[in-house]
N, C-alpha and C positions, 0 to 999 in steps of 0.2 A: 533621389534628389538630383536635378540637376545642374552639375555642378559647374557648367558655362554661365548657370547665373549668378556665380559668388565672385565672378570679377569686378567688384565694384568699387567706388571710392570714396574717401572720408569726406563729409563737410567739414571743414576746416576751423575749430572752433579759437581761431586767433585771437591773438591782443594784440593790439595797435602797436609798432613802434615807432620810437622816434629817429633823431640821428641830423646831421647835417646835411650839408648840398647834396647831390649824385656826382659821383668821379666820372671818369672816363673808362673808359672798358681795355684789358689788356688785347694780345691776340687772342684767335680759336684757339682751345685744345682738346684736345680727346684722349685724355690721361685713363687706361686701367686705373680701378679699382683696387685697394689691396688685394693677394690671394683668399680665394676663398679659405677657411681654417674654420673646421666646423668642430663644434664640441665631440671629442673621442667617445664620450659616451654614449651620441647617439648614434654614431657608427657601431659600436660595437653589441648594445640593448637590443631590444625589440620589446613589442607589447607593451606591458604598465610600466615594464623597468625604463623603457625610452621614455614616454612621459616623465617620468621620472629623473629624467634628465637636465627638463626646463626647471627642476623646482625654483621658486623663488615665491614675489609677490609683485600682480601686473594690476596696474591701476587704470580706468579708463580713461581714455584721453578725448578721441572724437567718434562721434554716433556718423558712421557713412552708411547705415540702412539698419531699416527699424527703429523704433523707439526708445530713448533712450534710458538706460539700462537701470532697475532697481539697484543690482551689484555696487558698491565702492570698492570693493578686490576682490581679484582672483589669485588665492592661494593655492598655487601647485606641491603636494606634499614630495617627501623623499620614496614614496611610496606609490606616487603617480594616482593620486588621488588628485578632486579639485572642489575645492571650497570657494562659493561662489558669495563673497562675505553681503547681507542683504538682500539677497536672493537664493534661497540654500536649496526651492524646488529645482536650481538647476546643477547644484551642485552631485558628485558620485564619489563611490568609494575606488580605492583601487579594483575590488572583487567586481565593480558592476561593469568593470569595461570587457568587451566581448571582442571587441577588433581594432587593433590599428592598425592603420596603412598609410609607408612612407612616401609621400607623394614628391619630397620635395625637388627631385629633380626633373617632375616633369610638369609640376601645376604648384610648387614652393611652397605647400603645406602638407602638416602631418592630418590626418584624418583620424578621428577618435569615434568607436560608436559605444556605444554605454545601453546599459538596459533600462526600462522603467517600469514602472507599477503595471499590472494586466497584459506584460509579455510585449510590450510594444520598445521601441529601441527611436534613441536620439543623436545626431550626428553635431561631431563639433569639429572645426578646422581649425590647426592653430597654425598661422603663418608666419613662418618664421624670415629673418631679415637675411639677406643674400650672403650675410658672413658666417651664416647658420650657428650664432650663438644667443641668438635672442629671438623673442616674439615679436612680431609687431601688428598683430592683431587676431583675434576671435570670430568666429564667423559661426553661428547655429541658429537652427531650426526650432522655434517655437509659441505652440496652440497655432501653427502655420504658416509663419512671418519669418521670413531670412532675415537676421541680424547681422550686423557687421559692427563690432569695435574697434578703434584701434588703441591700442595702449602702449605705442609709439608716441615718443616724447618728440612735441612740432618744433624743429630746432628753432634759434631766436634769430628774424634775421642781420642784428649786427655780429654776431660770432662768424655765420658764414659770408659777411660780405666783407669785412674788413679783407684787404688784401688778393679776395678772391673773384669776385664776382663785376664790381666796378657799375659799368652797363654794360648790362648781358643776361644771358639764364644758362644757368647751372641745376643741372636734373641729372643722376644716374640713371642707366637704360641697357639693360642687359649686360651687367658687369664693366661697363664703362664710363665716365665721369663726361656727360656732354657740355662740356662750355661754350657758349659762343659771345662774342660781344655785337654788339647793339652797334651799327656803324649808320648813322644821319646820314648819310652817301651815298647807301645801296641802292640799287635800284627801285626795291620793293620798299617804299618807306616804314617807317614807324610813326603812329597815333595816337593821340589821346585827347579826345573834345567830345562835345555830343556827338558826332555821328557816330561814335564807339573808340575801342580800344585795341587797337595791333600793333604787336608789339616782333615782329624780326628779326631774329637772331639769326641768320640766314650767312652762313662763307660763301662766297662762289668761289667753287675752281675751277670750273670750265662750265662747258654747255650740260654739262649731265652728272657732273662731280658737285655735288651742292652740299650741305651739309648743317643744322642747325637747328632752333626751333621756332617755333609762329602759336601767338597766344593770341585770343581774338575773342573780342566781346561786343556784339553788334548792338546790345544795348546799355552800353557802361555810362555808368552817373559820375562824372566827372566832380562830384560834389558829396560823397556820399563812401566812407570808409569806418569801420573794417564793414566787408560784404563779402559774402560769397556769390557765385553765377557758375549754376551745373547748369553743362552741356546736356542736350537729347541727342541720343542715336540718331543717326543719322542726317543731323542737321549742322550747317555749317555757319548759323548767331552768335556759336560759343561753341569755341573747339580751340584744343591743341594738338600740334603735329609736330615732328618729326622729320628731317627730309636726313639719312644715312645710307651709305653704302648703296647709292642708286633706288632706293626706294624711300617712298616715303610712309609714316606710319601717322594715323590720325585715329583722332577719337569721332573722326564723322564718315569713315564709312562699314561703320557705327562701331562706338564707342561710347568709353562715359569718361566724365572729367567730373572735376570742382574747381575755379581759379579764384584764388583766397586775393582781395587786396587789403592787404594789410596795413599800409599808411600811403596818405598822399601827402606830399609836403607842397604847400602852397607861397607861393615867391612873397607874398603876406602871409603869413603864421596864422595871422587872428584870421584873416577872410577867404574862405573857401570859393566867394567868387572873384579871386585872382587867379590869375595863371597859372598850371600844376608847374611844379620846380621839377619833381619825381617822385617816384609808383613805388611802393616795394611790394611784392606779390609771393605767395606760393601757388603750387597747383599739384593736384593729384588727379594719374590719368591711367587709361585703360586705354593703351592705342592697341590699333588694327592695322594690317599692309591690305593691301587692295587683294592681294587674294587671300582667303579667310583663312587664318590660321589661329593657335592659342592668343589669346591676347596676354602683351605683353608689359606689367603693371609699370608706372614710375611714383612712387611715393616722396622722396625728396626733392620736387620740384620748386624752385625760387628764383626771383627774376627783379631785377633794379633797370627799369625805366628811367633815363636822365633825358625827362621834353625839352628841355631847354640848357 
């Protein structure tokens, strides 16, 4: 299997929220992360007993590849077994697992292969969340079809905006919390009408010190929420980027994305062809830097547009 093609991202199966006006956005910051603090046990296990470490019960939350799942849980036992509740051809016993392999510090998933009936063998990824105490999603092969689950809970976005976000976007990105606020001022503006949707989160600090992110949707329906718009590889209609530490990272050359909008508030309530007040969006992406390297996932992507 190749496993460059398990970078991929959820469709974001959102609910609308509500909420009042759009604030104003504080300054940039680029606050670390907590410490990472991984569960002792899976440093210390290996094989079924590591498995056995996630026990609990993972519910699905969004389909980002393949069809969506017979399963309603996955029961990980204390035994490193997995009950796949609704779907039990894919579930195993602890005895049927033949290999795992801890990937997570170099691609942030455990790798599981399992046996099946006439000697053939199944692979499952379970990736885990960057505090390495949780899952946040499933990823297996089967009758041919890469699946991807996630069973990551979509945070709500008034928990994470109150006090935090204002206008701006806020996405973790390789152990760091990138925030930036939205400034009507900058050079590169921010939009949102029919000719599409960009949105600039962009600091300047000098001529090569840049830092922030750019959401863009070259065919957004200013009229039309909640929706999703996945980017294609290589194309730059729909992409998110990156600009850090003198590089920039983008899902267009190539990459994949999803940008969830999740409520538009219109300066009328009742009429959608009024003027947007403000956007509230997630997004989940798979950026790339210009020279190829792993791609580097962002799952908790979320962003408050204030048009006006």
């Amino acid at each position: 299997m190749n496993r460059f093609l398990l970078f991929l991202f959820p469709v974001c199966l959102l609910t609308a929220c509500g909420g009042g006006g759009g604030g104003t956005g504080g300054g940039a910051t680029t606050t670390p992360i907590e410490p990472v603090v991984t569960l002792p046990c899976l440093e210390r296990e290996s094989g079924a007993s590591q498995i056995a470490c996630l026990e609990g019960t993972l519910t699905p939350s969004n389909v980002y590849l393949g069809n969506t799942p017979a399963w309603s849980q996955l029961i990980i036992g204390s035994d490193g077994s997995a009950s796949f509740q609704g779907e039990e051809s894919l579930s195993f016993q602890a005895t049927d697992i033949q290999r795992v392999e801890d990937l997570r510090a170099t691609e942030g998933h455990i790798l599981v292969e399992v046996a099946r009936a006439g000697g053939s063998t199944q692979e499952f990824l379970l990736v885990l969340h960057p505090d390495g105490k949780s899952v946040l999603d499933i990823e297996y092969w089967q009758a041919g079809t890469l699946h991807g689950i996630s069973v990551a809970e979509v945070p709500d976005w008034q928990d994470n905006h109150v006090g935090s976000i204002g206008n701006g976007v806020n996405a973790n990105f390789r152990a760091q919390k990138i925030q930036t606020a939205i400034d009507h001022a900058m050079s590169e503006p921010s939009y949102a009408d029919a000719t599409g949707l960009h949105v600039s989160a962009i600091e300047n600090r000098g001529d090569t010190d840049e830092k922030g992110w750019r959401i863009h949707v070259a065919n957004f329906d200013p009229r039309d929420f909640p929706r999703d718009y996945a980017c294609q590889a290589g194309s730059d209609a729909i992409y998110v980027a990156l600009k850090l530490e003198g590089k920039e990272w983008s899902t267009a050359t190539p990459g994949r994305c999803v940008i969830n909008i999740a409520y538009i508030e219109y300066t009328d309530p009742r009429d959608r062809n009024s003027p947007i007040d403000y956007i509230d969006g997630h997004f989940v992406a798979e950026l790339q830097a210009d020279t190829a390297a792993r791609p580097e996932r962002v799952l908790d992507g979320i962003f408050r547009f204030d048009v006006n």
